[in-house]
N, C-alpha and C positions, 0 to 999 in steps of 0.2 A: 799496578792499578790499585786505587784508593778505595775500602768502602764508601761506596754512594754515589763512587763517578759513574755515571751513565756507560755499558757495555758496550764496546767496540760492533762496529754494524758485521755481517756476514761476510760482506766484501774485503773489507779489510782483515777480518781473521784468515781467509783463505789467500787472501794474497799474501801475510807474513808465512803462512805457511807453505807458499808457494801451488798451490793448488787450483787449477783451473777447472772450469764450472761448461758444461757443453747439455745443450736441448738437440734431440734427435727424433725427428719424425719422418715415421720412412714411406706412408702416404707421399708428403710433400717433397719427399726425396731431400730432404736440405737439414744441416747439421749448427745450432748457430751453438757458435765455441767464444769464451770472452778472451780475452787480449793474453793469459797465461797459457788457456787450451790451445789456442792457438800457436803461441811461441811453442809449445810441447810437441805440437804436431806439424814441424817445419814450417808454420807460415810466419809473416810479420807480426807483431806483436801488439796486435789491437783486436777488439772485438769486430766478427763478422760472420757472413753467412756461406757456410762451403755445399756444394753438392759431393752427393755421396760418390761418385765419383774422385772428385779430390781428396776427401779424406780416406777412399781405399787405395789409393795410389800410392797413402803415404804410410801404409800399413801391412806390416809383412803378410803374404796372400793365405798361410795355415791360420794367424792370429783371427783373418778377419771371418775365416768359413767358422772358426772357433766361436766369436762373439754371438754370431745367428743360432747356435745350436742352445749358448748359454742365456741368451735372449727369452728364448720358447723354454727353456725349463725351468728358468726365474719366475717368467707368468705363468706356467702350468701349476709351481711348486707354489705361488706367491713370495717368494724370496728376495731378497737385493741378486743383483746380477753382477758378479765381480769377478774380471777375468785382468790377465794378463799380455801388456800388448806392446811388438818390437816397432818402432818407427823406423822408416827406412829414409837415406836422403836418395836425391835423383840418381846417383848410380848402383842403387841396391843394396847398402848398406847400411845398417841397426847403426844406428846413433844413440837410441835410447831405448829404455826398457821405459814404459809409464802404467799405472794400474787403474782402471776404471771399476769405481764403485756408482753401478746408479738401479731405479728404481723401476722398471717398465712396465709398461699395461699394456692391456690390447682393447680398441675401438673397433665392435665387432660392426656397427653400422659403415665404418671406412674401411673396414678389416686392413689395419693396420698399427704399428706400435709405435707407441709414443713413450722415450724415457728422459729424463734427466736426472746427471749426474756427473759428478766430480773426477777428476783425471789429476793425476800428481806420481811426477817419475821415482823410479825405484831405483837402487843399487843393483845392477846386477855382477852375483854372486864372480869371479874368476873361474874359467876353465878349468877342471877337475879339482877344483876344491868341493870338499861333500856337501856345502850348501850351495854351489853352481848347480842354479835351472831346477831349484827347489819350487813347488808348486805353493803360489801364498793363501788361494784357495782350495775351496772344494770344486771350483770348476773342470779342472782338468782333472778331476778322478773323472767326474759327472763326463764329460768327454771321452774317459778312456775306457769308461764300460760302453757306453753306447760303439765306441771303436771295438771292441772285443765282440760286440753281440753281432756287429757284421760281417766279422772276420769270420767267426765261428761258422756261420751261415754259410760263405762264401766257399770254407774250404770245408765245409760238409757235401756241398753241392756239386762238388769236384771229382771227376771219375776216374781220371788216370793223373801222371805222374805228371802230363805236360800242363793239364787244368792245374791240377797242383803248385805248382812253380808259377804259373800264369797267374793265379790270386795271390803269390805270395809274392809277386813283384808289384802287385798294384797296390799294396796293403797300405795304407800311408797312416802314421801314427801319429797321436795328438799332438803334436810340438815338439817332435823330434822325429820325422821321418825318414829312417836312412836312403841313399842314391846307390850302393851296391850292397847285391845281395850275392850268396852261393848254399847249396844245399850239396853238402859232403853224405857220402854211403861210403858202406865198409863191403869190399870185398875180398874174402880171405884173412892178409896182414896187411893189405894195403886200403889206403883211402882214394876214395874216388870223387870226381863230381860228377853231381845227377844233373846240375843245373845250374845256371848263372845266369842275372840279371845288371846290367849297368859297367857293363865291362865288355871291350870287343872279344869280336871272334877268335879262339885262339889261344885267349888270354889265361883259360884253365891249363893251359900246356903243362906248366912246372908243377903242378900241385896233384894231375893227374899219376893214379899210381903211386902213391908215396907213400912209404914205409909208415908203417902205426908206431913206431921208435920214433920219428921224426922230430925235433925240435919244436914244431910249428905247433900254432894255439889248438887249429882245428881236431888235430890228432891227439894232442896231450887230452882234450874235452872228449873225443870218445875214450880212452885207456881210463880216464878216472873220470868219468861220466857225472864233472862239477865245470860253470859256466867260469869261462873268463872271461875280463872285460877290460880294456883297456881305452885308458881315457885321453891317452895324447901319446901321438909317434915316438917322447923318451920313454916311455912306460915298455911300448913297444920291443923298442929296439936294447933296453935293459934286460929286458926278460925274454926275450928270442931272438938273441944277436946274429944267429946262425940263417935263421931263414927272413930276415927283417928286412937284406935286400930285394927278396925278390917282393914282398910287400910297400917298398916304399915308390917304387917307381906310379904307384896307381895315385901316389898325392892324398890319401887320405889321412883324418886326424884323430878318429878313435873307431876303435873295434869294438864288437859284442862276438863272440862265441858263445853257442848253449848248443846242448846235447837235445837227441831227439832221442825220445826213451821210449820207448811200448813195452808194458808190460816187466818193467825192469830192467828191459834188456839194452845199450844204446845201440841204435840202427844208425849213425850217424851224428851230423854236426849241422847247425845253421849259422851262417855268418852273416851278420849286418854293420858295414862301413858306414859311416857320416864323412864327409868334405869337414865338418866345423865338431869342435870340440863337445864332447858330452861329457857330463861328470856321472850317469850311472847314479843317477839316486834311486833310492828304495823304491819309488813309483815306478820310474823307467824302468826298473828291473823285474818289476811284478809284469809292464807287460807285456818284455819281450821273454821274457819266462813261459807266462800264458801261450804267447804265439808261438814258440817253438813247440808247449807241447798237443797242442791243436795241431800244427804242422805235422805232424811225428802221425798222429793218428792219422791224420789224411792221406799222408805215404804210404802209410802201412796198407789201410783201407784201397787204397790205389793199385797200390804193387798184387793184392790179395785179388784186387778185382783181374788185375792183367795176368796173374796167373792160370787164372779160371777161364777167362778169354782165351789165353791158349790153348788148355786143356781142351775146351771146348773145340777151338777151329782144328784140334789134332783131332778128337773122333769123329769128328762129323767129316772131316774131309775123308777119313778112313772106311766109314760106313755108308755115305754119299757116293753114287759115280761121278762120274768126269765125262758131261754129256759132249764137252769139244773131243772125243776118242768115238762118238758116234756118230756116220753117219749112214743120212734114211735117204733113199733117192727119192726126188718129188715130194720130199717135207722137212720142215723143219721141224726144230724142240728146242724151250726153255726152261729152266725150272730157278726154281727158287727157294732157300732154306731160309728161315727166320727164327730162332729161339726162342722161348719167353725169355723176360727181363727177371727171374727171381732168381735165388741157387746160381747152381750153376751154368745157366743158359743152353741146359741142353734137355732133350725130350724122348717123346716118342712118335712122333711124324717121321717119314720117309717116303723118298720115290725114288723109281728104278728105270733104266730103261733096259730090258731084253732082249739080246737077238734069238730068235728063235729057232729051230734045224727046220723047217719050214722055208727059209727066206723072209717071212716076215717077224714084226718084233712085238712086245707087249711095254704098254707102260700102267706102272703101277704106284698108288700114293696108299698110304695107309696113315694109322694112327693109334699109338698102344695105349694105354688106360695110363696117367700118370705125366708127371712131369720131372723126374728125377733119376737116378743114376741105372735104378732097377729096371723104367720104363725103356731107357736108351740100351742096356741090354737087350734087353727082349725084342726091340726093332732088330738090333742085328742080327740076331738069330733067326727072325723071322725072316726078313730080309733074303741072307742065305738059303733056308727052306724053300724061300718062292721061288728064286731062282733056282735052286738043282731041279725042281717041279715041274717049274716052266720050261727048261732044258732038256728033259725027257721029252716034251713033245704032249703032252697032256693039254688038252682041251679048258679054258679059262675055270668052268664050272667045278670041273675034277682037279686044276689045282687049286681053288680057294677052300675046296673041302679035305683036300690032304694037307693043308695048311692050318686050317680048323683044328684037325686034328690033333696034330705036332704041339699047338698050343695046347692043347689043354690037356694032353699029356705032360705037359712042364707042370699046368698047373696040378694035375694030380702027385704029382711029385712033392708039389711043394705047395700045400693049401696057403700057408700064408701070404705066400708070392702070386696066387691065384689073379691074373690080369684077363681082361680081353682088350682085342681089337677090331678096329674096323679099316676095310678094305675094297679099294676101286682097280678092279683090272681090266684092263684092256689090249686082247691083240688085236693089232693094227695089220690089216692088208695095201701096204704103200702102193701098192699098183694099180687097186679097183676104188682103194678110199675106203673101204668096207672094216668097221670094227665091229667087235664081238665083245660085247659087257660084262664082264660077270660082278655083282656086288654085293658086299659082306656090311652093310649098313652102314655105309657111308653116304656121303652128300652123292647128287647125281651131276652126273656131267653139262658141260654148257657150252652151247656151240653158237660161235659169231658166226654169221654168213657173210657170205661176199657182199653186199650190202646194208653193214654191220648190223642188221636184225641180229638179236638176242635170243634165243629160245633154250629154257633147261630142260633135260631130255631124260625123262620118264625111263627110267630102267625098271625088270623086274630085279631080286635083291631078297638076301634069306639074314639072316643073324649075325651080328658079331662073330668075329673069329675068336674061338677057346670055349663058347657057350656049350655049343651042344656037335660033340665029336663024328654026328652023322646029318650035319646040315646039310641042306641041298640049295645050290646058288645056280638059279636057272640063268642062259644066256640071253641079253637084249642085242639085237644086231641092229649096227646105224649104220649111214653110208656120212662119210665127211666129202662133201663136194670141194673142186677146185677151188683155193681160197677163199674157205671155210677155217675156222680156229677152233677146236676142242680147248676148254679149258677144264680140267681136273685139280681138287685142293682142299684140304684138308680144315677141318670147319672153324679153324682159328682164325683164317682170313675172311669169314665169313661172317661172324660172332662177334670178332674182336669191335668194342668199344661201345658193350650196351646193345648190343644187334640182334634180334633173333635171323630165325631161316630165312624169314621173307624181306625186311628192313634191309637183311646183310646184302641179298641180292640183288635187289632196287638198287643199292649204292652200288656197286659192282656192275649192272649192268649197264648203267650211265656209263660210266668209266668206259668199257668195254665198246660202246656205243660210239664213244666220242672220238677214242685215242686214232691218233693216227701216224704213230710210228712203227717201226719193225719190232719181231717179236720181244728181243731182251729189252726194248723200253720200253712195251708192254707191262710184262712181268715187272719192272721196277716199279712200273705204274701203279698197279695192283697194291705190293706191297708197302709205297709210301700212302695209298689212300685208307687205308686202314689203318698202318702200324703208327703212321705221324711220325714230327722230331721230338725226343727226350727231354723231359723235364730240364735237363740246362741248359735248353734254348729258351724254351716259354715255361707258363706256368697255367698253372692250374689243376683240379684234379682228375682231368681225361688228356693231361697233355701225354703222359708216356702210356701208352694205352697196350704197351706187352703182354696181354692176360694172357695168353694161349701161343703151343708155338704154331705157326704158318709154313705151311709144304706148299705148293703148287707145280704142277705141270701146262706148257702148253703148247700145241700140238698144230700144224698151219697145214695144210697140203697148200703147196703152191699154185698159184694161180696167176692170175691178172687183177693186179691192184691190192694182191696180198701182204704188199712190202717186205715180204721175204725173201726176195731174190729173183727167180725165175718167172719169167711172164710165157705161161701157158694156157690154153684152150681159149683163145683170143675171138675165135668164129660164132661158140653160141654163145647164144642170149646169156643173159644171167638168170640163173634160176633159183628160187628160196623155197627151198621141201621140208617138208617135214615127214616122219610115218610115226606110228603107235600101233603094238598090238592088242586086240581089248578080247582076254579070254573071257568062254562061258563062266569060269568062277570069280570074276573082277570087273563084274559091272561097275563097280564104282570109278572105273579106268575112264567111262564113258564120261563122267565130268572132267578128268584130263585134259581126256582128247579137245574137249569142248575151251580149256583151258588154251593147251597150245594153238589149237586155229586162231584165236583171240592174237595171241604172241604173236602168228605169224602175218596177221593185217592188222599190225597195231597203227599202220603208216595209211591205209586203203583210205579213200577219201569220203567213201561213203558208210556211214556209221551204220544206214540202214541195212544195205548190204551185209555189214560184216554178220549184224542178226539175223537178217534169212541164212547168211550159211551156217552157222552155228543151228538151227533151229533144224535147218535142214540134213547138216550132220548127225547129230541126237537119232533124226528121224532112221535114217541108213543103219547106224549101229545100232540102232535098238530093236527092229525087224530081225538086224543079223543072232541078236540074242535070243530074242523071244519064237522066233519060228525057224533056226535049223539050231543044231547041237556041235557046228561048228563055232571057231574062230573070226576075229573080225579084223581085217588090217586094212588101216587108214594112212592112206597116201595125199597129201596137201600140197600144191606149190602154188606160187605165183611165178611168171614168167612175164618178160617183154619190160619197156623203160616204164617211166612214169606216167606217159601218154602210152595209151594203149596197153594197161595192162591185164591179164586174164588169171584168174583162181582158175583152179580145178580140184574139185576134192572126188578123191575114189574111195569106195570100202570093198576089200575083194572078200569072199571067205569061201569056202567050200563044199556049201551045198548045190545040190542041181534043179533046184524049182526055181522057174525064172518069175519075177514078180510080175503080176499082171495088175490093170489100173481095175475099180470097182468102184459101185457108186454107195457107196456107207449110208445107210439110212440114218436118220435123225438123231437116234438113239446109240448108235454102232459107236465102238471103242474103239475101229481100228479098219481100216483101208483109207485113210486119206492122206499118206505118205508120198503115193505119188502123182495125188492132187497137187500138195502142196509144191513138190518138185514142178509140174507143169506152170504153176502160177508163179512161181519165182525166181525159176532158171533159164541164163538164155540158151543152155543147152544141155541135153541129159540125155543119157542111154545104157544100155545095160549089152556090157560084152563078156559072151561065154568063154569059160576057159577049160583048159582039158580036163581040170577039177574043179568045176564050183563053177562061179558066174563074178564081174565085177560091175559094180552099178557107181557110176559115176554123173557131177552136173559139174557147168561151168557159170562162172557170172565175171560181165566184164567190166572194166573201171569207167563210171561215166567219167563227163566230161565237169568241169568245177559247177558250172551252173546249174548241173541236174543232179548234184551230189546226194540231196535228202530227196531223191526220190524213193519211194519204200519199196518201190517193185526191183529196185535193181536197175533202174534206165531200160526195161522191158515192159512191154506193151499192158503189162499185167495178166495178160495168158500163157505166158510163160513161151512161146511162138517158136518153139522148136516138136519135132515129129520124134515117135519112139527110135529111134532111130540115131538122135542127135544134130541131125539138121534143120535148122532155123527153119519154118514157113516164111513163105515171102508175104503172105497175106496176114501175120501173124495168129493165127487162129490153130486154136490145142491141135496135137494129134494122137491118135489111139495107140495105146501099146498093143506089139504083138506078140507071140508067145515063140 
C-alpha cells in the first residue's frame, strides 16, 4: 500500500484476514453471521440469518453453557467477551476450534443482549503437547472459579460418603469434564474403592484390595502423596506396563490421579478418566488439584460425621429399651428418640417402659440439663436408678423423690458436674385404664379421646430432679378411657422451631386431631411435624430445625376406632371425660378447670351454651372453696353422637351441708349459684354421698336452628325440680334439704 492510497474498507481487511463478523440478539433469537461466520460455523458460505437454535446445534454443548456465563460477566465487568469455541459437524465431531471476540450490552427495557463481533478459527494445539487446550483468554479462568465456588458449596453440603461421591460425579468442569471417576481409601496396606462413577457394576473388581506396593498410579499417589497425570494411553502403558491392561479395556485416553490429603496425612486417591486426550496444563491442573482437596475434606468431614452416627445409634440403642420385647394387654405403646443435629447427636432425653411386681407397668420420659456426652451419662444412670425404684414396688411419688435424691448426690459429689432433670412418670393400670402421675417439672401429659378431642391434663408436680434432695411429687390420678391415646414428651418436640408452650401445642394438637393412622405413624407423624427434612433437601434458615433433642411416648388403650388393633367395648356410647382436682390451697386451679371444659366442648354447637357452663362451673367450685375446708373434684363428659348430645358437669367434695336455694337481697354477694343453675340448666341436682355430697347440672345439644339460643334451648327457667327432673310445665322448683 502506497502513501495516500485510500485505506482498504473493513470488509475487505477481515476477509484477507479471514475473519467473520456475526450480530446476535437474543430478544429476537436470531444470529445474522456474513458469508466467512458462516462458512466457520458449517453453513454455506454467504451471509445470512440463523436461529439460535442452528447455531447451538453446531456448537459443542460445554462451549455453549460457556459463552452465557462469559456473556453476563463481560456486561457486569464492562469488558469484550472472548471465549473459545469447538464447532461440531452433524455426527458430533469438532472440526474446528474458532475464537469469538465481541462486545455485549444488555437492553434492560427488552431485557435482553445484544453483541457484535468477530469470529476467526484458531490452531488447535496437538494432544499432550503443553500448549494443547491452552486457555487464550481470561474466560475460562472466570469460568473456573465460578466452577470451584459451586463445587465447594456442593460438597460442603454433603453429609455422608454416598452425598459425597454423588457431587463429585455430577461436578462437570469448564471444558474438560471427565465421564469416569473413582475414589480410592486406604485400608491397612491395601487400597480400596469407596466409589465409582461411569463404569459398570463390578468393574472395581480388580482394583479392590490391592496391595499399596502395587504398580498402579492410584497407589503409587497415595505412597508418595504427588498427583500423576497422564496425557495419552502411551504415556500410560510406558509407565505402568504392569497394570495398564486391566486399564485399557475401559477405552480411555488420559488419566488424572491426585491424592486426598487432610491434615497431611493421604487418606486416599481420586481418579478422573477423559474418552479424549488432555494435555494437563497448568490451569487444568490447578483445578483438579482444587477438587480433590475440597474432596479430601468432605470425606473426612463425612466419614467423621458417620463415625459419630454410629457412636451415637450404639448408645442410645444401649440405654433406650426395645419396646417390640414389651407387651401390655389391652394397649399399645410407641415411642420415639430424636437427637439434636450438633456434637454428637446425642442427649439427655429418655423413656422407659416398666414392668412392674404389681402386674402393672410405668412409663416414663425425662430430660437431663445439657446436650452432651456428660448429659447422656447421667440419663443412664438415672435411668437405672428409676428402674431398681420402680422395681421395689414404691409408689410414683416415693420414687421420683428417691430419684431426686440419687441426683443430687452425684451433684454434691461433683459441683462442677452439678445437672438437674426433669421427669413425667406414670403407672399405668392396663385393666381399669387408671394411671397415677407423678411429675418432676416437666411438660404435662395429653390425651386424644376416641373422638380425637384434644385435651392437656393438668397434673399436680414438685421440682426438677437433683434441686432439692427432700422434694415432694404429689400423685395426679387420670382414667385413659377405651381408645383414648396419652401422649408424653419431652419439650423439644414441643419448642422445637421458635415455639413456646402454647404455639408448640396448638401445632401438635392439629396434628393429633387430624392423623388418622395407627400408633407408629402417629409418632412418626409428630416427629416429622416438628423436626422437618435437613438443610440438603431445602433451604433456608428454619429448614433443619434440630434445636433440641425429642423423646416421646404414646400410649392407646384399645378400643373401637383406635387403629391399634383390637376393636373392644363396641356397646356404649362414646364418652369424652375429663376430671380435675381443685384443692383448698390452688384456687387458681379453678381457672383450669374453666380452661379444660372450654377443651372439652370445643366442637358443641352452641357457643352460648359453652358459657353458661363454664359460668356455671366457676360457680360449684368456688361455693366448694369458700364454704367447706374440703376438696373439689370435677367430673366433665359429654356423651351420645352429634344429634343428641348431653354435658354433665359434676363437683363432688366432702363436706355435709347440702346447699339450699335462697333469695339474695339486692345487695347480697352470694346465694345466687343456684339461681343461676335453675335459669340455665336442663337438669341439676345434688346427690349425697357417704362422705360429702355431689352437685351436679346437665345441658343438652340444641338443634342447628336454635344453636345461639343463650338459655341453653331451655325455657329460661331452667324447668327441672331439686331433684333433677325436668317439669313438664317448665316452671323452677324448690330445693329440699
Amino acid at each position: 500500500m502506497r502513501t495516500g492510497e485510500p485505506l482498504p474498507s473493513v470488509e475487505d481487511v477481515l476477509s484477507l484476514l479471514d475473519t467473520g463478523r456475526w450480530h446476535w440478539d437474543t430478544a429476537a433469537g436470531e444470529v445474522t453471521v456474513d458469508a466467512v461466520a458462516a462458512r466457520l460455523l458449517g453453513q454455506p458460505a454467504e451471509e445470512c440469518v440463523l436461529t439460535e437454535a442452528q447455531v447451538r446445534a453446531r456448537l459443542h454443548p460445554v462451549d455453549w453453557n460457556e459463552i452465557t456465563g462469559v456473556v453476563q460477566l463481560a456486561v457486569a465487568e464492562g469488558t469484550l467477551a472472548e471465549v473459545r469455541i469447538r464447532v461440531m459437524d452433524d455426527q458430533g465431531r469438532v472440526v474446528r476450534v474458532v475464537r469469538s471476540r465481541s462486545k455485549p450490552s444488555f437492553d434492560p427495557e427488552r431485557k435482553a443482549y445484544v453483541l457484535t463481533g468477530t469470529l476467526q478459527e484458531v490452531t488447535d494445539p496437538a494432544p499432550g503437547t503443553p500448549a494443547g487446550r491452552s486457555a487464550v483468554t481470561g474466560d475460562w479462568r472466570r469460568s473456573r472459579e465460578a466452577f470451584l465456588l459451586d463445587a465447594g458449596r456442593a460438597l460442603a453440603e454433603a453429609r455422608s460418603t454416598e452425598e459425597v461421591l454423588r457431587v463429585a460425579a455430577n461436578l462437570s468442569m469448564p471444558g474438560f469434564s471427565p465421564d469416569g471417576l473413582a475414589v480410592f481409601g486406604v485400608e491397612g496396606d491395601r487400597l480400596t474403592v469407596i466409589g465409582h462413577h461411569g463404569h459398570e457394576p463390578g468393574d472395581e473388581g480388580p482394583f479392590t484390595y490391592m496391595p499399596l506396593d502395587t504398580d498402579y498410579p492410584a497407589a503409587e499417589v497415595v505412597r508418595t502423596g504427588r498427583a500423576v497425570y497422564l496425557s495419552s494411553p502411551e504415556q500410560y502403558k510406558a509407565r505402568y506396563p504392569l497394570t495398564w491392561p486391566m486399564a485399557q479395556r475401559f477405552g480411555r485416553q488420559s488419566w488424572a490421579f491426585l491424592p486426598l490429603t487432610v491434615a497431611g496425612r493421604p487418606m486416599g486417591a481420586w481418579m478422573a478418566a477423559f474418552t479424549y486426550p488432555v494435555a494437563f496444563t497448568p490451569d487444568e491442573r490447578s483445578v483438579l488439584t482444587t477438587v480433590a482437596r475440597m474432596l479430601a475434606q468432605a470425606l473426612a468431614r463425612a466419614e467423621t460425621a458417620e463415625s459419630e452416627r454410629a457412636l451415637t445409634d450404639g448408645l442410645q440403642r444401649t440405654m433406650l429399651p426395645r419396646l417390640g420385647q414389651q407387651r401390655i394387654p389391652g394397649m399399645s405403646v410407641a415411642a420415639r428418640y430424636v437427637p439434636t443435629g450438633g456434637g454428637l447427636q446425642v442427649g439427655g432425653d429418655w423413656y422407659d417402659v416398666i414392668p412392674l411386681p404389681s402386674g402393672r407397668f410405668a412409663l416414663v420420659i425425662g430430660d437431663v440439663q445439657g446436650h452432651d456426652v456428660r448429659a447422656a451419662g447421667l440419663m443412664g444412670q438415672l435411668r437405672i436408678a428409676l428402674r431398681a425404684y420402680a422395681s421395689e414396688g414404691h409408689r410414683p411419688d416415693a420414687v421420683l423423690t428417691r430419684v431426686s435424691r440419687f441426683l443430687h448426690g452425684i451433684g454434691e459429689a461433683d459441683p462442677a458436674e452439678n445437672r438437674f432433670a426433669t421427669c413425667l412418670y406414670v403407672e399405668v393400670d392396663p385393666v381399669t385404664g387408671v394411671l397415677e402421675v407423678a411429675r418432676a417439672g416437666h411438660p404435662d401429659p395429653v390425651i386424644r379421646m376416641a373422638d380425637a378431642t384434644v385435651l392437656t391434663r393438668p397434673t399436680a408436680g414438685g421440682l426438677p430432679l437433683g434441686i432439692d434432695p427432700d422434694a415432694d411429687y404429689p400423685t395426679t390420678r387420670l382414667i385413659l378411657e377405651p381408645a383414648e391415646t396419652m401422649l408424653i414428651c419431652t419439650d423439644g418436640l414441643i419448642e422445637t422451631g421458635g415455639h413456646d408452650l402454647d404455639t408448640g401445642w396448638t401445632r401438635l394438637r392439629s396434628l393429633l386431631e387430624e392423623h388418622k393412622g395407627n400408633l407408629e405413624e402417629l409418632a412418626d407423624a409428630l416427629v416429622q411435624a416438628v423436626h422437618g427434612p435437613s438443610s440438603h433437601h431445602t433451604t433456608g434458615p428454619l429448614a433443619d430445625r434440630r434445636e433440641d433433642d425429642i423423646a416421646l411416648l404414646l400410649l392407646c388403650r384399645q378400643g373401637e376406632g383406635c387403629g391399634c388393633g383390637a376393636e373392644t367395648d363396641t356397646v356404649r356410647p362414646p364418652v369424652r371425660r375429663t376430671m380435675l382436682t381443685v384443692a383448698q390451697a390452688e384456687p387458681e386451679r379453678v381457672a383450669i378447670a374453666r380452661h379444660q371444659l372450654r377443651e372439652l366442648l370445643h366442637d358443641w354447637s352452641s357457643a352460648d351454651q359453652v358459657d353458661s357452663a363454664v359460668l356455671l362451673l366457676s360457680e360449684l367450685l368456688t361455693n366448694v372453696l369458700v364454704h367447706t375446708d374440703a376438696d373439689a373434684l370435677l367430673v366433665a363428659e359429654v356423651t351420645g353422637g352429634r344429634d343428641g348430645r348431653r354435658m354433665r358437669i359434676e363437683v363432688t367434695d366432702a363436706g355435709d351441708d347440702l346447699p339450699h336455694p335462697r333469695r339474695p337481697g339486692e345487695l347480697a354477694s352470694s346465694g345466687r349459684g343456684l339461681i343461676l343453675i335453675e335459669e340455665l340448666a336442663h337438669a341439676w341436682g345434688v346427690d349425697p354421698r357417704g362422705e360429702g355430697k355431689s352437685i351436679w347440672f346437665e345441658l343438652y345439644e340444641p338443634e342447628a336452628e336454635a344453636a345461639g339460643d343463650g338459655n341453653g334451648g331451655s325455657d329460661g327457667n331452667g324447668g327441672s325440680d331439686g331433684n333433677g327432673r325436668p317439669h313438664p310445665d317448665g316452671t323452677p322448683g324448690t330445693w329440699s334439704e
